[in-house]
ROTI-747671 format. One record per residue (C-alpha): residue number from 0; residue in one letter; x, y, z. Coordinates in steps of 0.5 Angstrom, whole numbers. Layout:
# ROTI-747671
[atom NUM 'a' [X Y Z]]
...
# end
This chain:
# ROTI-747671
[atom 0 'x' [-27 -7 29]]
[atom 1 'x' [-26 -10 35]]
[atom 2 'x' [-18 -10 36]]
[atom 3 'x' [-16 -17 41]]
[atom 4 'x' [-13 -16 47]]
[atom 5 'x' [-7 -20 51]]
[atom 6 'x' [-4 -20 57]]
[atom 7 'x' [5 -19 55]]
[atom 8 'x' [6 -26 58]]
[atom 9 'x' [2 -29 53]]
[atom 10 'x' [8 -27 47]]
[atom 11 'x' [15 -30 46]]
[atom 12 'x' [19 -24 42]]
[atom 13 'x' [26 -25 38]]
[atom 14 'x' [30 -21 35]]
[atom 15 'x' [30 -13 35]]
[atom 16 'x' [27 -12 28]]
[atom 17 'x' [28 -3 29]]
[atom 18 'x' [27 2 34]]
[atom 19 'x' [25 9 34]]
[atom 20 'x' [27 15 38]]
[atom 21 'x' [22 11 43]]
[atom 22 'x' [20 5 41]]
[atom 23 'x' [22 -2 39]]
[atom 24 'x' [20 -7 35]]
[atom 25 'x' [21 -15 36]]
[atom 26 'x' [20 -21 33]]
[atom 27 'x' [14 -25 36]]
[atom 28 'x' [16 -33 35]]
[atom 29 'x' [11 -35 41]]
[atom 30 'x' [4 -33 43]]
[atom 31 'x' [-2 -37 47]]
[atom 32 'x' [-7 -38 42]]
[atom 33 'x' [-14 -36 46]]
[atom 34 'x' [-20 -39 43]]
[atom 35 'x' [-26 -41 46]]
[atom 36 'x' [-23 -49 49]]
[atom 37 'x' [-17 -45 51]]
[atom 38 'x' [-19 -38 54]]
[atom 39 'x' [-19 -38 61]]
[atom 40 'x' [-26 -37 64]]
[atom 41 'x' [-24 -36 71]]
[atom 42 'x' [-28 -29 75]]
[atom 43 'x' [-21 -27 76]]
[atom 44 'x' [-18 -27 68]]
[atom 45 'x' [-24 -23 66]]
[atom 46 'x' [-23 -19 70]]
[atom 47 'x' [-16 -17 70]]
[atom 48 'x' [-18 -17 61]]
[atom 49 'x' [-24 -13 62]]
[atom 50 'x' [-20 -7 67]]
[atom 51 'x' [-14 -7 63]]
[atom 52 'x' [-18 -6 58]]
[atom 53 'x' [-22 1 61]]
[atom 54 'x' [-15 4 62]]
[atom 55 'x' [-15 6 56]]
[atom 56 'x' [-20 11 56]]
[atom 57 'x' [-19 13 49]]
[atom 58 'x' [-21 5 47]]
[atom 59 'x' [-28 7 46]]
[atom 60 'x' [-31 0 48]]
[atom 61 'x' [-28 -3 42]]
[atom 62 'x' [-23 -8 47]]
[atom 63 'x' [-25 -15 48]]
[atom 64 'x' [-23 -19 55]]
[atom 65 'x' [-22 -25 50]]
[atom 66 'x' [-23 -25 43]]
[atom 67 'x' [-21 -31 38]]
[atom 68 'x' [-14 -30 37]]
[atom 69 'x' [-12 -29 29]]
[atom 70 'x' [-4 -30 31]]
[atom 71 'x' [-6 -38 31]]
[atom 72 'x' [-1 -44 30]]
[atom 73 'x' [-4 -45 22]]
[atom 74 'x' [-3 -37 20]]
[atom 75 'x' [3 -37 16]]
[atom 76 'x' [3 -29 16]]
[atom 77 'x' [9 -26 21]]
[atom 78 'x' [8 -22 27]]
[atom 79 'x' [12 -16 31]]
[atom 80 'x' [10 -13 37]]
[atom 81 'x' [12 -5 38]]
[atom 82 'x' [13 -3 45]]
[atom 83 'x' [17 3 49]]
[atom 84 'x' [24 2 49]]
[atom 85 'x' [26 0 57]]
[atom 86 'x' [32 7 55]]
[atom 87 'x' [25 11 54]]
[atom 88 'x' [22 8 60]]
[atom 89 'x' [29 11 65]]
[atom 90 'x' [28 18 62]]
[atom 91 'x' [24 25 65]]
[atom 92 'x' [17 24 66]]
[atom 93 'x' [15 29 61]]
[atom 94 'x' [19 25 56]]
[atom 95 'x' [16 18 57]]
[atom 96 'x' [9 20 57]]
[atom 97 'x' [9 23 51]]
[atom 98 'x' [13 18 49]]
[atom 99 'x' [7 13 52]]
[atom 100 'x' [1 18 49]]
[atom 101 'x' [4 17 42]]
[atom 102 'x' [3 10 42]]
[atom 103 'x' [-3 11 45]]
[atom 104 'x' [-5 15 39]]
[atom 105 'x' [-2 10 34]]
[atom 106 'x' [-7 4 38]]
[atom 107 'x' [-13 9 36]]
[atom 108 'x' [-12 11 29]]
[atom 109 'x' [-10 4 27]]
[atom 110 'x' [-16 1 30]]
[atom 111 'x' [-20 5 25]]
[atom 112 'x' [-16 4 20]]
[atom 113 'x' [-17 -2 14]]
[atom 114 'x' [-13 0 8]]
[atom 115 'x' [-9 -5 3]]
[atom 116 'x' [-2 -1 4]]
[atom 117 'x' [-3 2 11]]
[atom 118 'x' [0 -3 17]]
[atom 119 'x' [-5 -8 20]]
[atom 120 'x' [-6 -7 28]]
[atom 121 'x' [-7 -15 30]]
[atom 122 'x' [-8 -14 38]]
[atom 123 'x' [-6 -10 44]]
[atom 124 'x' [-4 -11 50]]
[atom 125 'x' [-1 -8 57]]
[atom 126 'x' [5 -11 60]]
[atom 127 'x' [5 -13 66]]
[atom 128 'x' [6 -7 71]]
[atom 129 'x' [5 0 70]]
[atom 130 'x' [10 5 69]]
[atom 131 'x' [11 8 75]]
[atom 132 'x' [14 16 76]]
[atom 133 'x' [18 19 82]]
[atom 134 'x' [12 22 85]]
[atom 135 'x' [9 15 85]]
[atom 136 'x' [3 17 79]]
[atom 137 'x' [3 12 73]]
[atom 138 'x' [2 11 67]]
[atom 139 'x' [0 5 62]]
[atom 140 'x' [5 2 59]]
[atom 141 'x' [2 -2 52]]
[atom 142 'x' [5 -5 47]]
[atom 143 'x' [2 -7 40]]
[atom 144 'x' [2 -13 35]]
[atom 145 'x' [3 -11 28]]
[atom 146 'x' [5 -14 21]]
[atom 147 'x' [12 -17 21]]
[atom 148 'x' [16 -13 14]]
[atom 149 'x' [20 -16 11]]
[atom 150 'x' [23 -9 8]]
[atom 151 'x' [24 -2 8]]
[atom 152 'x' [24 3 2]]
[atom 153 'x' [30 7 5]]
[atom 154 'x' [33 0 4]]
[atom 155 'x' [30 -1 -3]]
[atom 156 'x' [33 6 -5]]
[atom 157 'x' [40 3 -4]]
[atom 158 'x' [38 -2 -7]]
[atom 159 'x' [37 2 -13]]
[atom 160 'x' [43 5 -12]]
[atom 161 'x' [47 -1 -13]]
[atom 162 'x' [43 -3 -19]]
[atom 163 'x' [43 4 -23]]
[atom 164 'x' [52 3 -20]]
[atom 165 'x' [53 -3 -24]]
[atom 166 'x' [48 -1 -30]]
[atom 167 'x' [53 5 -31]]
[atom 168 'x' [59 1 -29]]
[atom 169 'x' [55 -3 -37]]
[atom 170 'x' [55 3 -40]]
[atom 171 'x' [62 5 -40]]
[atom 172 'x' [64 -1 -41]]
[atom 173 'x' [61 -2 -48]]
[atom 174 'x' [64 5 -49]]
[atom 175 'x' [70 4 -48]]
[atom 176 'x' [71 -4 -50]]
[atom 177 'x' [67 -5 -55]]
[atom 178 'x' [66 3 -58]]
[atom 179 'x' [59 3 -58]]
[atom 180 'x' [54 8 -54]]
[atom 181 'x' [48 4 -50]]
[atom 182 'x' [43 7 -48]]
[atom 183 'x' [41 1 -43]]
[atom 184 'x' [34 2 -45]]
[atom 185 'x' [31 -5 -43]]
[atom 186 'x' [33 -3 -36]]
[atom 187 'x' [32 5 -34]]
[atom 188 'x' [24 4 -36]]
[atom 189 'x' [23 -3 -33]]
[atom 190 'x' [26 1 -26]]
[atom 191 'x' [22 7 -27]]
[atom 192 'x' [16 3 -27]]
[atom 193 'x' [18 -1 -21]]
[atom 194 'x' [19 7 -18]]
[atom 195 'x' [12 9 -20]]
[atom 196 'x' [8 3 -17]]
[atom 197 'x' [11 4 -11]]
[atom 198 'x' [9 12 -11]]
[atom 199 'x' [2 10 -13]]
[atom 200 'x' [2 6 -8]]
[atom 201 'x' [4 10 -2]]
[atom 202 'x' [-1 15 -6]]
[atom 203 'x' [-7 11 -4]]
[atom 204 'x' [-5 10 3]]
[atom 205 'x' [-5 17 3]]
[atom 206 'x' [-11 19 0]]
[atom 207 'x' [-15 13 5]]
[atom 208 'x' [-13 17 11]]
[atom 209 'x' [-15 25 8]]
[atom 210 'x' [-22 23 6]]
[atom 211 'x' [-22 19 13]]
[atom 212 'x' [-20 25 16]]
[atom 213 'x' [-13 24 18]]
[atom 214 'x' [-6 27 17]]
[atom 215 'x' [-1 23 16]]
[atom 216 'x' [5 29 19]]
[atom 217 'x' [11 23 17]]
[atom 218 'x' [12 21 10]]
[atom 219 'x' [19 19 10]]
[atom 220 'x' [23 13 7]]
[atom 221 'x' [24 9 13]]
[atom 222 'x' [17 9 15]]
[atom 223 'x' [14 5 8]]
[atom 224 'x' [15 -2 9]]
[atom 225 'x' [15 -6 4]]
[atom 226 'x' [12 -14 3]]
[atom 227 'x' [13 -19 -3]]
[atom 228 'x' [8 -22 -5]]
[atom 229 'x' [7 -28 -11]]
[atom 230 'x' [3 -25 -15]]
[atom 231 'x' [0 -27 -22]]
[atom 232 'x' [2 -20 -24]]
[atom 233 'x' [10 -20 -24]]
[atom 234 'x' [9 -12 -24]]
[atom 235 'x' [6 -12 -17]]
[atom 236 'x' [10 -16 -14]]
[atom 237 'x' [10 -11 -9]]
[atom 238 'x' [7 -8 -3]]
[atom 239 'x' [7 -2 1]]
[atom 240 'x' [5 -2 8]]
[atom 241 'x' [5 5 11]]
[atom 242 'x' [8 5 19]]
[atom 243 'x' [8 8 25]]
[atom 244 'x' [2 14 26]]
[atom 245 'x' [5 16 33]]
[atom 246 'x' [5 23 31]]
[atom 247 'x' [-2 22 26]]
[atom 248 'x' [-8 25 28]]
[atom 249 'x' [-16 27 26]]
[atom 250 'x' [-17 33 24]]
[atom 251 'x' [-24 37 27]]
[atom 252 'x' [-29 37 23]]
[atom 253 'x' [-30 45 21]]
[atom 254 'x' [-31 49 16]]
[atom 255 'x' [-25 54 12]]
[atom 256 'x' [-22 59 16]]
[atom 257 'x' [-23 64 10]]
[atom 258 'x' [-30 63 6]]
[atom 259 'x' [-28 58 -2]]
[atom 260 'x' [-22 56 2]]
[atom 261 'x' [-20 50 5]]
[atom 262 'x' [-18 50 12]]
[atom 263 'x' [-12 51 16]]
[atom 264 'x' [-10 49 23]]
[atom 265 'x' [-6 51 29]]
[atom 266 'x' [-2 43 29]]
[atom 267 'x' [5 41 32]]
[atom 268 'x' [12 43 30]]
[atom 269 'x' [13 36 27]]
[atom 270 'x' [16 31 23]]
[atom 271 'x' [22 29 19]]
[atom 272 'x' [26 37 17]]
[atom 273 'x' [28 34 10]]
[atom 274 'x' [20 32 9]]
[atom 275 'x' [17 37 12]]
[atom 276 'x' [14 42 9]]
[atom 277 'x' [15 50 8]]
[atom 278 'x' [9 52 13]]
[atom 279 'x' [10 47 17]]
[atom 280 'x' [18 50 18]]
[atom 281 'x' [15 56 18]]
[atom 282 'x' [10 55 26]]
[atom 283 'x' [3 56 21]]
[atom 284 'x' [-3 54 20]]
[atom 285 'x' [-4 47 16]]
[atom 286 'x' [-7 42 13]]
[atom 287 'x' [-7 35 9]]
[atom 288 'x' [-3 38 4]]
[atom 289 'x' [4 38 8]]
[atom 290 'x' [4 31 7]]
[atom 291 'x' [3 31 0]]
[atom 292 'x' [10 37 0]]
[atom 293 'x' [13 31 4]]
[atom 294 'x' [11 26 -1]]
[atom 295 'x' [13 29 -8]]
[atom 296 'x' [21 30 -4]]
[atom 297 'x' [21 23 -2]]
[atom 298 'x' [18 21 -9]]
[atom 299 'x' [24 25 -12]]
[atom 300 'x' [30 21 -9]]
[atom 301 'x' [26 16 -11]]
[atom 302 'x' [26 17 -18]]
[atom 303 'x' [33 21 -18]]
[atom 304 'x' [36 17 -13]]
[atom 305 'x' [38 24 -11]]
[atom 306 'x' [38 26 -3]]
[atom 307 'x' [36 34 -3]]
[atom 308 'x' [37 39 2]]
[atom 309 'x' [44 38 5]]
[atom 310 'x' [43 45 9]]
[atom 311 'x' [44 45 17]]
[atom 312 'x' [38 47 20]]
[atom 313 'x' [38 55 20]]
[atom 314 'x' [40 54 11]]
[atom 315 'x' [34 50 10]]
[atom 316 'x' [29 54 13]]
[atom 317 'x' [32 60 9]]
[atom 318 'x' [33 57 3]]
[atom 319 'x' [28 52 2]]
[atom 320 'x' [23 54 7]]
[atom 321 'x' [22 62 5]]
[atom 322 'x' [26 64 -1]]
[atom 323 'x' [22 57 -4]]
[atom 324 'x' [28 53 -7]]
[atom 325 'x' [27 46 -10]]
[atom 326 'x' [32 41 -12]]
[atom 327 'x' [35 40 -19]]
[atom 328 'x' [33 34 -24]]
[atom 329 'x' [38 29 -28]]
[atom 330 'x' [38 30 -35]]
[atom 331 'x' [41 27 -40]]
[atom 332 'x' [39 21 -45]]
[atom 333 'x' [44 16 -44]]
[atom 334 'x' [42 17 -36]]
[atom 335 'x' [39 11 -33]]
[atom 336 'x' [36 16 -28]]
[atom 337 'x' [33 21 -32]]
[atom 338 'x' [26 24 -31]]
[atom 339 'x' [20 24 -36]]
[atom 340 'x' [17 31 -37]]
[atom 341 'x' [11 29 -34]]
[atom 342 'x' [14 26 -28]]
[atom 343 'x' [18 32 -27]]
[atom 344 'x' [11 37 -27]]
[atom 345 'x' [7 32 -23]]
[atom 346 'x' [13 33 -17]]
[atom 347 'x' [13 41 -19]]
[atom 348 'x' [5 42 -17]]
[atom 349 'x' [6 37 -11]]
[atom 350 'x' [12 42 -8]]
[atom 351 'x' [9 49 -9]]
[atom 352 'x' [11 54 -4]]
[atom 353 'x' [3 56 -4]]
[atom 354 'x' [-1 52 0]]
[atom 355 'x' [-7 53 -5]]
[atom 356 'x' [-3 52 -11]]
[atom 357 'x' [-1 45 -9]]
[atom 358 'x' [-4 39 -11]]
[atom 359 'x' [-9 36 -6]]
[atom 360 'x' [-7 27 -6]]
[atom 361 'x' [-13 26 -10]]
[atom 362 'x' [-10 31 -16]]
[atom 363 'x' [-4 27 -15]]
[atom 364 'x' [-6 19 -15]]
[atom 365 'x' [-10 21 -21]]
[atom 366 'x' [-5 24 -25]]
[atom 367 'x' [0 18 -23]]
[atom 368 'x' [-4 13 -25]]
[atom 369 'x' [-6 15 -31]]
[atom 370 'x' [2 16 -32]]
[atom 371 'x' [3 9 -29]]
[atom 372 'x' [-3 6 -34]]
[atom 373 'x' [0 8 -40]]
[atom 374 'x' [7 5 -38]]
[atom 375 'x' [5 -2 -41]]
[atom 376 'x' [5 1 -48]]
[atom 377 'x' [11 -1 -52]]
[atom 378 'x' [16 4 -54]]
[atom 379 'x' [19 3 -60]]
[atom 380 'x' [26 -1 -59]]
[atom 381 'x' [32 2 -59]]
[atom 382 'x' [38 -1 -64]]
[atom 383 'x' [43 0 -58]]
[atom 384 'x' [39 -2 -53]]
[atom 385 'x' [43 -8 -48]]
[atom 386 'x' [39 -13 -50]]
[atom 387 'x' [41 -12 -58]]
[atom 388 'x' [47 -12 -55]]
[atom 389 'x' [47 -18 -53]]
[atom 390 'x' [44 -21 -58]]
[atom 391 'x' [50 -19 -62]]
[atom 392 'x' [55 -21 -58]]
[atom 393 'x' [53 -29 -59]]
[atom 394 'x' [57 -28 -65]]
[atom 395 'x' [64 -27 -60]]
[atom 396 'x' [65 -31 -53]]
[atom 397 'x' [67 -24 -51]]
[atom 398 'x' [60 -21 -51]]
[atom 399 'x' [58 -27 -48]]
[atom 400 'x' [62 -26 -42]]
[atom 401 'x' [61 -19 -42]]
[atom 402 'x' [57 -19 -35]]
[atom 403 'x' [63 -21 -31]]
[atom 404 'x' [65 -14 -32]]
[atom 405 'x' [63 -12 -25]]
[atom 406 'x' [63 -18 -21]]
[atom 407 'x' [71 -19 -24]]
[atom 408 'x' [73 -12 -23]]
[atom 409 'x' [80 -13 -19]]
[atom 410 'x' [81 -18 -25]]
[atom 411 'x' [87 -16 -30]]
[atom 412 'x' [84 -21 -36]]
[atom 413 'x' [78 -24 -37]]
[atom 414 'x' [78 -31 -39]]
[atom 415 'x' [79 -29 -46]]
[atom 416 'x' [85 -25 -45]]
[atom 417 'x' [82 -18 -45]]
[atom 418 'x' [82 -12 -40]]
[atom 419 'x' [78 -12 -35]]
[atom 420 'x' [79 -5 -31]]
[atom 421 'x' [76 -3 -24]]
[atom 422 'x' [71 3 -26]]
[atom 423 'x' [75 10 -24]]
[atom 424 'x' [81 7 -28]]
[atom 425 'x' [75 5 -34]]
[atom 426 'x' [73 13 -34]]
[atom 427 'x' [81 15 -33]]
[atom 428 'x' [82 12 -39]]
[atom 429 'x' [75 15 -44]]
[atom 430 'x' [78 22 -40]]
[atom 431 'x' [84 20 -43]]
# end
């Protein structure tokens, strides 16, 4: 796949989209559009083109001096550039090439990647002067055009947060006002549903990049981004995009180190300690599987809304990474947040302490999506469901009014006469 070069002064960027430990990533709102009629032809461009190109060694010819741009006026697609932040640039020259070889490694990978919910390398470029050390050696200085995302699923689980806040802030209202139980069963499923399609996704993300022989080594929350889409399929209305592979890599093509056993590598302490799996923790030999052991712990917040392992570091390792503790599932039928069985035992062969009994991701995107496609089926309707409830309520003005509940909360009475009461003094009064 032959990857588009440009030159920095080619890009007009905007604000600050976010920024990592190294890195920024910035709107782009301007590009030289470089085609065929528009493309400088002169000896001197295509030279400079063609030998920013062989700096990177890695590149393995698949750079082009001038390639049709795909970031044309009529794309209606946004765009970002992902470059070292100029703080990055200022520190120890250990410190910046690293930072500079992630990047680099993240321009490889993507390259060769081509998968629906992976981020999509449109282009590559140098800026316009090296990096330039103390001791007068040099260092490439790239810079990466990617999807613009419009979200991020950290941000979406707060999301989710609020939402399941004001469906509790519901229920206790119907308790305590109106004296009946709801179980808000149009609601709970319809959020869980929501949770899986996203987990499946980021699942087949990750099967893509192990049968292509990669590993991930940094599945959290604030590296899956999230796009909307219009899509015919008001389930799928939204699509994941994994990003940032500076810490990402090829595993070598060898056999197990023990005969009938899948193989392990000496690899990098690295990643995010809350995902990272026990052997990793451990500084042993590793495999794919530790991005699995991430995901079950990204997918539990996800379905609990539940932040597990608030340890300092030297707690974790002992009690997660050695003694081999898991976090706790919600229970209860009337909570929102309460995880099915199968859900819970999927999540539980994903966090296994022992290598070889956890599941590969192939193991979990085919018991999650048979899971995922028998949640169309309709289960039968619960009598104190919301909407019946509300069904009901037409019958009186307050049930018509009932959502402004939450919205009104700092209200003495509603337009009808009736109490409406802050959430702590609705629990005060039921534990009363």
């Amino acid at each position: 796949m032959s990857i588009p070069y440009y030159q920095r002064t080619d890009i007009g960027t905007g604000e600050c989209l976010g920024k990592g430990c190294f890195s920024k990533v910035f709107a782009i709102n301007r590009i030289r559009h470089r085609d065929a009629s528009t493309a400088s032809t002169s000896p001197t461009a295509i030279a400079e083109a063609k030998a920013a190109t062989a700096k990177i060694s890695y590149w393995k010819n698949k750079g082009s001096s001038l390639m049709l741009s795909l970031l044309s006026s009529s794309n209606k697609n946004k765009y970002a550039l992902k470059a070292l932040r100029n703080s990055t640039l200022r520190k120890e020259e250990k410190f910046v090439r690293a930072a500079a070889r992630d990047l680099k490694n993240e321009l490889r990978l993507l390259s060769n990647l081509n998968h629906e919910n992976i981020i999509t390398l449109h282009g590559f470029g140098m800026a316009s002067k090296n990096i330039e050390f103390e001791n007068k050696k040099k260092c490439e200085n790239i810079f990466l055009i990617l999807d613009q995302l419009e979200y991020t699923l950290d941000k979406k689980i707060q999301d989710w947060v609020s939402e399941d806040q004001h469906l509790n802030d519901e229920q206790l209202y119907h308790q305590y006002f109106i004296g009946k139980d709801v179980h808000l069963a149009d609601n709970g499923p319809r959020m869980l549903k929501e949770k899986v399609n996203i987990g499946l996704q980021i699942v087949s993300a990750l099967q893509y990049l192990h049968k292509s022989g990669y590993i991930y080594r940094d599945l959290k929350a604030q590296n899956i981004g999230l796009m909307n889409h219009n899509n015919d399929n008001p389930l799928m209305t939204t699509k994941v995009k994994l990003f940032d592979f500076g810490i990402s890599r090829k595993l070598p093509d060898t056999q197990a180190n023990i005969p009938f056993q899948e193989p392990l590598y000496k690899m990098s302490y690295v990643g995010s300690p809350r995902y990272m799996a026990p052997e990793v923790h451990n500084r042993q030999k590793y495999n794919q599987k530790v991005d699995v052991y991430s995901w079950s712990i990204l997918f539990y917040m996800m379905v609990t809304l539940e932040k597990p392992f608030r340890y300092g570091h030297k707690e974790h390792v002992q009690k997660v990474c050695r003694n081999g503790e898991r976090p706790k599932f919600v229970c209860g039928k009337n909570d929102s947040n309460s995880v099915p069985q199968e859900i819970q035992t999927l999540i539980g062969n994903s966090w296994k302490q022992d290598v070889s009994e956890r599941y590969s991701i192939t193991e979990v995107h085919k018991e999650l999506t048979q899971y995922y496609n028998g949640m169309g089926k309709q289960t039968p309707k619960d009598k104190n469901s919301l909407v019946d409830l509300v069904v009901e309520a037409e019958k009186t003005t307050l049930e018509k009014k009932y959502f402004s509940f939450v919205k009104k909360t700092h209200s003495v009475n509603n337009a009808h006469g009736l109490p409406i009461a802050p959430r702590k003094e609705v629990r005060a009064a039921m534990m009363a």
